[in-house]
TIBA-662134 format. One line per 5 residues: their letters; for each residue x, y, z negated of N, C-alpha, C. Coordinates in Angstrom, 2 decimals. Each point is the difference from the previous one (the first is absolute). Example, Ala and Ser with C-alpha at 12.3 -4.5 7.8 and 13.67 -1.06 7.14 Angstrom:
BEGIN
AS = 13.19 -5.69 -7.80 -0.89 1.19 0.00 0.90 1.20 0.00; -0.35 1.05 0.72 0.82 1.19 -0.06 -0.77 1.09 -0.73
This chain:
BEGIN
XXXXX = -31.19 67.46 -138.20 1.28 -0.68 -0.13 0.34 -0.22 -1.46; 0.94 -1.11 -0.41 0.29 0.07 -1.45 1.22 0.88 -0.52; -0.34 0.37 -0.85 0.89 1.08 -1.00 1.37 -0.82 -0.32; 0.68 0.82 0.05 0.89 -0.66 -1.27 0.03 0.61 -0.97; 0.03 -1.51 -0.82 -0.13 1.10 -1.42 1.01 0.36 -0.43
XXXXX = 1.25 -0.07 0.30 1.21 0.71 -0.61 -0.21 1.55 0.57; 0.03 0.63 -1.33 -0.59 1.25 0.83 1.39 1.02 -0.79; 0.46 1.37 1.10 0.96 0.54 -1.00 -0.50 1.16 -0.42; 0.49 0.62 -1.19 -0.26 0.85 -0.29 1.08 1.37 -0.10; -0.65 1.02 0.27 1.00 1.12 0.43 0.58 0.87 -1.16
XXXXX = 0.32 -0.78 -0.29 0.66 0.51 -1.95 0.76 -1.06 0.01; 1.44 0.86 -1.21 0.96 -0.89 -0.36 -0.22 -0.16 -1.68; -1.03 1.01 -0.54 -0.24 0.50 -1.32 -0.21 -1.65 -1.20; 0.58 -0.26 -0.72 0.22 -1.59 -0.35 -1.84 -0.03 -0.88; -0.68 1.30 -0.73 -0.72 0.33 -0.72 -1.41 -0.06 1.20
XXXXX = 0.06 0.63 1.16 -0.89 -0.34 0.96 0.08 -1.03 0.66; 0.56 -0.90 0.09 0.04 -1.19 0.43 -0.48 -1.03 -0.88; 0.49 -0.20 -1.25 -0.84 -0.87 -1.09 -1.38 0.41 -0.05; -0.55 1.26 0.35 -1.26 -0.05 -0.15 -0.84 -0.33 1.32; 0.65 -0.08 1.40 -0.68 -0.24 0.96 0.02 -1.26 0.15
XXXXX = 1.14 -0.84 -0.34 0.52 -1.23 -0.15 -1.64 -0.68 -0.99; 0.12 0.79 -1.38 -1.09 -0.82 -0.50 -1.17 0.14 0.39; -0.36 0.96 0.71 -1.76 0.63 0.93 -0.45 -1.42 0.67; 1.10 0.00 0.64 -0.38 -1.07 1.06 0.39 -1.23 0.25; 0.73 -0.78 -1.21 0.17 -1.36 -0.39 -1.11 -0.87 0.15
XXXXX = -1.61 0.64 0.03 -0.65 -1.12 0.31 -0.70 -0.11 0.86; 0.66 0.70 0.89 -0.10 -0.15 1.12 0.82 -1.15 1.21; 1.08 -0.28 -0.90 0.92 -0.71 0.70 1.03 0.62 0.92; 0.19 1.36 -0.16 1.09 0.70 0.98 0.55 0.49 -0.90; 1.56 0.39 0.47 1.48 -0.22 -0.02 0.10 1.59 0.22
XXXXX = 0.50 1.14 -0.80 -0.07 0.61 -0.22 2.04 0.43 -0.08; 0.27 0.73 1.03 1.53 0.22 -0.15 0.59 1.46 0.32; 0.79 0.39 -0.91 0.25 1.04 0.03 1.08 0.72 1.63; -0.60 0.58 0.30 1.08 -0.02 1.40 1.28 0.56 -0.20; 0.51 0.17 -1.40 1.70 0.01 -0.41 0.10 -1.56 0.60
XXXXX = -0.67 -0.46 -0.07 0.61 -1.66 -0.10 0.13 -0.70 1.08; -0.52 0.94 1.21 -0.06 -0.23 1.22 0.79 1.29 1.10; 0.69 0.49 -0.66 0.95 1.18 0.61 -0.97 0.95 0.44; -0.84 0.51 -0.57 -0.53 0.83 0.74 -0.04 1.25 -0.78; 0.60 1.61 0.63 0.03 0.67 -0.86 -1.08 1.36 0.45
XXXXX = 0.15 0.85 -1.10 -0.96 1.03 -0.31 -0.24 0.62 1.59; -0.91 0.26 0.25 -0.62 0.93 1.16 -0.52 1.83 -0.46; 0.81 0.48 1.27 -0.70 1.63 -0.58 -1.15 0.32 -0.17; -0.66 0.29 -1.14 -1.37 0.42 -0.10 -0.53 1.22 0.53; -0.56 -0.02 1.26 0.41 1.10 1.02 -1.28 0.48 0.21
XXXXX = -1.12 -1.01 -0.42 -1.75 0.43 -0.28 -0.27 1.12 -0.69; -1.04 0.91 0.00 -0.38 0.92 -0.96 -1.00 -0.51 -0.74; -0.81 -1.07 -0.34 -0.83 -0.68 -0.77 0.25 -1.06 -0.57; -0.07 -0.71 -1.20 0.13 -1.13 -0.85 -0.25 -0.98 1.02; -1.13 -0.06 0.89 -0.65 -1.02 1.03 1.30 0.00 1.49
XXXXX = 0.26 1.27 0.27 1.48 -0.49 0.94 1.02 -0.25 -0.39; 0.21 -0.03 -0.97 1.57 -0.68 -0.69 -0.03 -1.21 0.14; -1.65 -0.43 -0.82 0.23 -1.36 -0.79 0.63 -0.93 1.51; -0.71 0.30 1.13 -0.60 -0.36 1.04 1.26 -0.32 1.25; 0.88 1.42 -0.70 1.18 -0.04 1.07 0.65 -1.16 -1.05
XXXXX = 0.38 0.13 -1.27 0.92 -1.08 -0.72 -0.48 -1.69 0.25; -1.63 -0.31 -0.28 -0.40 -1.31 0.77 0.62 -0.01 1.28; -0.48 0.96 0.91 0.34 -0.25 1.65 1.77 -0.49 0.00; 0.72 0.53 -0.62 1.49 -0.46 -0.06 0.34 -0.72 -0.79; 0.04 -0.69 -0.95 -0.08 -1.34 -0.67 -0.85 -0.93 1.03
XXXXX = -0.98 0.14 0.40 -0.97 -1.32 0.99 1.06 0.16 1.07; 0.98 1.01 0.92 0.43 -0.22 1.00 0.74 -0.31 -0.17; 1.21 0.10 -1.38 1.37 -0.22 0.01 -0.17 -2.20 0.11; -0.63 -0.11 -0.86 0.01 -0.94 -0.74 -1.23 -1.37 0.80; -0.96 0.59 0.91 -0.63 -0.93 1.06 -0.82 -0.45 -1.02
XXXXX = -0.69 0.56 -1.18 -1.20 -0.85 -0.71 -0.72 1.54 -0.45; -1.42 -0.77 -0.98 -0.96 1.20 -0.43 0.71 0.32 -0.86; -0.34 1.44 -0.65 0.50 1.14 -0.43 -0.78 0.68 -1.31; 0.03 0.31 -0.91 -0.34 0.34 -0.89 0.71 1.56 -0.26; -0.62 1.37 -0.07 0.55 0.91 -0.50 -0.64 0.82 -0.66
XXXXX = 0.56 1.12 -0.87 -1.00 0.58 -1.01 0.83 1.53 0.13; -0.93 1.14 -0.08 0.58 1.54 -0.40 -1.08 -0.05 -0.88; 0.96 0.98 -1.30 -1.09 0.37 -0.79 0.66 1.35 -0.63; -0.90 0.66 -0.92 0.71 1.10 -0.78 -0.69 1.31 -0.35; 0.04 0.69 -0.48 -0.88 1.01 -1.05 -0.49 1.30 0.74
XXXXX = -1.31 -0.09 -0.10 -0.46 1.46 0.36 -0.75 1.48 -0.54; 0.38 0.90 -0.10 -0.22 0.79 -1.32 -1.31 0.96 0.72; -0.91 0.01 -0.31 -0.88 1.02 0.61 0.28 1.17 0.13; 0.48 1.03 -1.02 0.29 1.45 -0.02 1.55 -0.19 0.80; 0.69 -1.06 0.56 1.10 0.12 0.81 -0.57 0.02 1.34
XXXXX = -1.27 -0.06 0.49 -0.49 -0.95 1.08 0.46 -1.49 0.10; 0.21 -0.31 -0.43 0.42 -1.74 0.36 1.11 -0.36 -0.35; 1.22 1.23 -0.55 1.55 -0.49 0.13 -0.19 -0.77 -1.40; 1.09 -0.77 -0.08 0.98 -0.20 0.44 -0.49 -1.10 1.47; -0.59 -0.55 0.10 -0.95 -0.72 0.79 0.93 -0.98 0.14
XXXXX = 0.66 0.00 1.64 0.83 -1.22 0.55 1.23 0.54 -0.12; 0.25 1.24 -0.77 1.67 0.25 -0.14 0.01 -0.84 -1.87; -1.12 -0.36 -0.78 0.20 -0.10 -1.31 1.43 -0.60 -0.39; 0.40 -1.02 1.00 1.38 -0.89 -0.87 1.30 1.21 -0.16; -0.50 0.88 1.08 1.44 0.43 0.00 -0.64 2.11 -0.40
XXXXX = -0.56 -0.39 -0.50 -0.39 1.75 -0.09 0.47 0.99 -0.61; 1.33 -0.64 -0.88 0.56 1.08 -0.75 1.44 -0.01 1.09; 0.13 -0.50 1.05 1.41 0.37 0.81 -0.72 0.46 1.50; -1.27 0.57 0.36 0.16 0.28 1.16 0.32 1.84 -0.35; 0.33 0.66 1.34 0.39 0.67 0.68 0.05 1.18 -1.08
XXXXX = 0.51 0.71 -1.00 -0.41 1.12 -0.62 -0.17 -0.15 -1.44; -0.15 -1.15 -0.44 0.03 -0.47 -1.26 1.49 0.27 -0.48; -0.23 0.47 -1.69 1.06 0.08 -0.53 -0.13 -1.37 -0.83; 1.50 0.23 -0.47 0.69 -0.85 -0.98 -0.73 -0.39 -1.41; -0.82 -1.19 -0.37 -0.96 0.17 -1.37 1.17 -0.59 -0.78
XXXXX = 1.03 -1.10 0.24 0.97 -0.39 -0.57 -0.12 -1.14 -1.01; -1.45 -0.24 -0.30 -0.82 -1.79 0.10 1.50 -0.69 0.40; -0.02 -1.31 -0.88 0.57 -1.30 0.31 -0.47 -0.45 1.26; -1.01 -0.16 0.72 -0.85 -0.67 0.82 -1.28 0.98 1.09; 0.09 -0.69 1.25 -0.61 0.67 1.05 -1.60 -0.13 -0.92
XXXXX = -0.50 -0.70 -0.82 -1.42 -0.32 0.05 -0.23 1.30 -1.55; 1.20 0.12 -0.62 -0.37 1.19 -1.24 0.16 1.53 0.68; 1.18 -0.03 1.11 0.04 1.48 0.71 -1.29 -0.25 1.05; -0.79 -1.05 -0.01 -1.18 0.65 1.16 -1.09 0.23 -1.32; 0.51 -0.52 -1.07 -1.30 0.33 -1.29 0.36 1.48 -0.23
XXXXX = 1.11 0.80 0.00 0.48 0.80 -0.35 -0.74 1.15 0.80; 0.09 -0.62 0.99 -0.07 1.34 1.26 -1.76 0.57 0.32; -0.11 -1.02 -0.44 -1.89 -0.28 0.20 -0.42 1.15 -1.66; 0.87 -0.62 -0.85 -0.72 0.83 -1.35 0.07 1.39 0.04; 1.56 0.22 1.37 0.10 1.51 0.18 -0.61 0.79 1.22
XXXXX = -1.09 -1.20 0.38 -0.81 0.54 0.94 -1.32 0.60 -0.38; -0.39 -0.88 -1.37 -1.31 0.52 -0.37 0.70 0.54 -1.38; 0.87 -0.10 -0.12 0.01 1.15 -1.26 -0.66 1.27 -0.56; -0.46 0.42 1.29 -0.72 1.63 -0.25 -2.27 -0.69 0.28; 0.13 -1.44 0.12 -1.59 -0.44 0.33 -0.21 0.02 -1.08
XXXXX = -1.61 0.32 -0.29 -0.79 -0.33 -1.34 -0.66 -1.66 0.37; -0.62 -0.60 -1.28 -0.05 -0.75 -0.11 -1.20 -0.51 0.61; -1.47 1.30 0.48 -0.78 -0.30 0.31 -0.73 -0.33 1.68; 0.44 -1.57 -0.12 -0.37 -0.76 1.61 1.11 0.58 0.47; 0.80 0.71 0.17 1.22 0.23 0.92 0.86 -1.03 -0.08
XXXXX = 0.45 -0.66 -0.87 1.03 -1.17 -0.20 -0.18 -1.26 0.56; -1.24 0.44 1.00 -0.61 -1.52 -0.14 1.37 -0.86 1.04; -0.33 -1.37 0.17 1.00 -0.96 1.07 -0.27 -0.68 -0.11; 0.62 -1.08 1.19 -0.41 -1.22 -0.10 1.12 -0.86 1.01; 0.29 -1.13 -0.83 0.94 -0.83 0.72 -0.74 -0.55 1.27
XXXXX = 0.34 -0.28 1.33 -0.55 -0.65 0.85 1.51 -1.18 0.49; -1.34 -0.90 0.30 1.49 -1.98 0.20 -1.13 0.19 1.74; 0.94 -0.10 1.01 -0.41 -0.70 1.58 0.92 -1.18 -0.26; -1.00 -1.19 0.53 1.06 -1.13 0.09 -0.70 -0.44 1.79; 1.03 -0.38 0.62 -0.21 -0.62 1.53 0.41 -0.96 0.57
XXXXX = -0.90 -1.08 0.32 0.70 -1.62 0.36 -0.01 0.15 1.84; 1.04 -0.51 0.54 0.09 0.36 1.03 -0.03 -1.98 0.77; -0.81 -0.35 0.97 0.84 -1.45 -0.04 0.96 -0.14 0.61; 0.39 1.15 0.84 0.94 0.16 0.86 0.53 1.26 0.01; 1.08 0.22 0.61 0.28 1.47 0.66 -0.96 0.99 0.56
XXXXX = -0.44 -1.03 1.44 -0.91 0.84 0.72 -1.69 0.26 -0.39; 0.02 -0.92 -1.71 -1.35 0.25 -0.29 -1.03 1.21 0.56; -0.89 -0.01 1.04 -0.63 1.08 -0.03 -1.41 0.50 -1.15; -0.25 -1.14 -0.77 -0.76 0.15 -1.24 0.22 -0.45 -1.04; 0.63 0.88 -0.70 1.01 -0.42 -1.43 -1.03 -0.11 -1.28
XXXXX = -0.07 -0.86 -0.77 -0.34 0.51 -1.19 0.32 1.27 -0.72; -0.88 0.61 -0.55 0.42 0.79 -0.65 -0.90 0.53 -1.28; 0.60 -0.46 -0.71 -0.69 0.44 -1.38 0.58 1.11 -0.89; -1.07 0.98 -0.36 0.27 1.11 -1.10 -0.85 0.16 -1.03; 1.17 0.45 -0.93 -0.54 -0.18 -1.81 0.75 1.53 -0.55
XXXXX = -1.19 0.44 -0.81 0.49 1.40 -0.44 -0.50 -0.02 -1.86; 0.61 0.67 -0.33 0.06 -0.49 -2.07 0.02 1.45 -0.56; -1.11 0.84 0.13 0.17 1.16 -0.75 0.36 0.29 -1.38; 0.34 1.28 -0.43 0.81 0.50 -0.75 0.37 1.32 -0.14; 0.44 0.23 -0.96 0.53 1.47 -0.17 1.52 0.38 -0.35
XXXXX = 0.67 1.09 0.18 1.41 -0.04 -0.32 0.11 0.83 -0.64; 0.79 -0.57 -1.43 0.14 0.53 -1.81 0.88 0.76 0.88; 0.65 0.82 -1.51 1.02 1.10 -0.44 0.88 -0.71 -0.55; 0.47 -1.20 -0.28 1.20 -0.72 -0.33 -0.52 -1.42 0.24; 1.55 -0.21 0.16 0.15 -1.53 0.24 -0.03 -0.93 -1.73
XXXXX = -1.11 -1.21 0.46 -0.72 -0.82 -1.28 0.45 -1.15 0.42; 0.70 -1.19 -0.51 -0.30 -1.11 0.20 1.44 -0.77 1.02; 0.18 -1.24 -0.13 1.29 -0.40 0.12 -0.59 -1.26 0.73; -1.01 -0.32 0.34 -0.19 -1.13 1.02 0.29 1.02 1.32; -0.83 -0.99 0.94 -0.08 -0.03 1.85 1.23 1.06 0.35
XXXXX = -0.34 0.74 0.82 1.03 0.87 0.93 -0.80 1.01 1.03; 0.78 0.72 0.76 0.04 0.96 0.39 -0.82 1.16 -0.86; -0.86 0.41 0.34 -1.32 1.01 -0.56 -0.63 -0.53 -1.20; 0.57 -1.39 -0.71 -1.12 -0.64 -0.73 -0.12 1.33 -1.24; 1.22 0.48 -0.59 -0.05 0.16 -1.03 -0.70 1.55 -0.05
XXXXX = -0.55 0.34 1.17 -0.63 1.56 -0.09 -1.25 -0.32 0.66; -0.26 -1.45 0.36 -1.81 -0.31 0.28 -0.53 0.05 -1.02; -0.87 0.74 -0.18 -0.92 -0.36 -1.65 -1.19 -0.68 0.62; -0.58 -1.40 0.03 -1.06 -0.70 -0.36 -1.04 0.21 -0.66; -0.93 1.01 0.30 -1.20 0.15 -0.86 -0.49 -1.56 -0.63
XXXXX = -0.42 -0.51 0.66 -1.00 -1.31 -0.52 0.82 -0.33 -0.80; 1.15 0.21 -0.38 1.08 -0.77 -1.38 0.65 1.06 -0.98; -0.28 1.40 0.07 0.60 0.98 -0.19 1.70 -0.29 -0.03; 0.69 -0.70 0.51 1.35 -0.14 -0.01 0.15 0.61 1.31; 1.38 0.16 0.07 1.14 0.15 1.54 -0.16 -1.68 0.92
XXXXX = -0.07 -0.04 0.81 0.77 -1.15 0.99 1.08 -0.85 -0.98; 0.58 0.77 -0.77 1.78 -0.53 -0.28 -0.51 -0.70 -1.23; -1.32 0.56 -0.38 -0.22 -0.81 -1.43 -1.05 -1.26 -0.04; -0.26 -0.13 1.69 -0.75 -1.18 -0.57 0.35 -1.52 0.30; -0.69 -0.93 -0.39 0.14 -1.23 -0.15 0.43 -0.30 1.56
XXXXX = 1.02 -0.75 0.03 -0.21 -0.05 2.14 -0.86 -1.49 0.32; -0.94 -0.64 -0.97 -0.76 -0.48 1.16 -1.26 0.51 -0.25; -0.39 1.55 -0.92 -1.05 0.63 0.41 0.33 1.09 1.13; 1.13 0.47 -0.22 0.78 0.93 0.93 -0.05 -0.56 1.71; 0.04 -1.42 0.00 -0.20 -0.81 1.76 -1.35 -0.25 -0.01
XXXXX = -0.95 -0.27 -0.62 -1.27 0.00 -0.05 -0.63 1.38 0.56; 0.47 0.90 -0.07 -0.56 1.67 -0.15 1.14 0.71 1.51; 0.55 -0.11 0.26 0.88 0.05 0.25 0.10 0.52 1.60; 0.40 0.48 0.53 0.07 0.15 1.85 0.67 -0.98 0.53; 1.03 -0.61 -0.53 0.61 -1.10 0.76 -1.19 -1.63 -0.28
XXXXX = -0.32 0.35 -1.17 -0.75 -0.85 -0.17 -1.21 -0.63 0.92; -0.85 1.33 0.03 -0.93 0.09 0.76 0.29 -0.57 1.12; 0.88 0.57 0.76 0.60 0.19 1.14 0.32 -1.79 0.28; 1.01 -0.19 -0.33 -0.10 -1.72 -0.26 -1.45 -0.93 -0.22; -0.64 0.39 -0.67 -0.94 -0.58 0.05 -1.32 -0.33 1.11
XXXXX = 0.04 1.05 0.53 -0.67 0.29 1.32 0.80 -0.99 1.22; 1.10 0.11 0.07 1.10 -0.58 1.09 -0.70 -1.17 -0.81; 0.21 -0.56 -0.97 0.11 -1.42 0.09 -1.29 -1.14 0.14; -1.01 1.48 0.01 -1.42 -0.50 1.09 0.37 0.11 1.24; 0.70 0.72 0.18 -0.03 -0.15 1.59 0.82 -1.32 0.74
XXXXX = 0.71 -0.20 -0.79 1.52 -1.02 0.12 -0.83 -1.62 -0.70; -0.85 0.25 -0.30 -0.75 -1.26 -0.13 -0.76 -0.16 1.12; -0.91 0.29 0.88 -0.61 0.02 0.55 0.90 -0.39 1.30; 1.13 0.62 0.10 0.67 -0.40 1.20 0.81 -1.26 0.01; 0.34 -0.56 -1.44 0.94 -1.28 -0.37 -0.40 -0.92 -0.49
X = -1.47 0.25 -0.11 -0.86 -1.44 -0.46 -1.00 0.16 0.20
């Protein structure tokens, strides 16, 4: 059957949208934020990056009667087992966390993380790595979704470096550049990148199905 290509996407984020917006411009699809189509946030009620992304596509494709575009992503620390994993956006306010007193949810989850490995040495314990799931759904009832995953290793410093990107950038240290995340160039930073990756893969796949 044919697609449509107005496809929405399950973010209102104005910064993730210009970049999915430009992924797939030549492709010829229409790329819209589902603020713009009333559609609001869904509980992330999955325990994996891959059931979130999956429940947020599945409800954007149902609210809205077209394909679906959605993405979970977010930081995993080895010596944490995996945390902050799929709690990362919000990891300095769940259940037991104190007060770091940060301007901002993304410096109290930098905060809380530095006071997690505070007592780690530096050797291979620090290791992490950002992971991006992105999932195109063409429908609601898609029973075979795209799904693409991109993971961007790394390690996590002892202070925050660097005044670009966001969330974790500024305590990723980048071997291959010896900088932080926060210090590098952002179109070597999307080149290298988990969302990057991650996008890039989808937009083999999203070719193949739209032309």
């Amino acid at each position: 059957m044919a697609l449509d290509k107005k496809i929405v996407l399950a973010s209102g984020n104005k910064g993730k949208v210009r970049e999915f917006v430009k992924m797939f411009s030549d492709l010829g699809l229409a790329i819209v934020p589902q603020t713009e189509l009333g559609v609001g946030d869904v509980p992330e009620t999955g325990t994996t990056f891959v059931e979130n992304a999956i429940i947020k596509a599945r409800y954007a494709a149902e609210i809205t009667a077209m394909p679906a575009i959605a993405d979970d992503s977010g930081i995993e620390v080895d010596y944490l087992k995996g945390a902050p994993g799929i709690y990362s956006a919000r990891y300095s306010t769940l259940d037991g966390s104190k007060d770091y007193g940060a301007d901002s949810i993304d410096k109290n989850n930098n905060l809380k993380l530095l006071d997690a490995l505070k007592d780690v040495s530096d050797d291979n314990l620090r290791t992490a790595r950002y992971q991006c799931i992105l999932v195109y759904m063409r429908h609601a009832a898609d029973p075979t979704p795209i799904i693409c995953q991109a993971a961007w290793e790394g390690v996590i410093m002892r202070e925050q470096i660097g005044d670009n990107g966001f969330g974790y950038d500024p305590l990723f240290w980048v071997p291959e550049h010896g900088v932080s995340s926060a210090q590098l160039d952002p179109n070597i930073k999307n080149g290298m990148s988990h969302r990057g990756k991650a996008l890039r893969e989808l937009h083999q796949e999203l070719t193949q199905l739209y032309q």
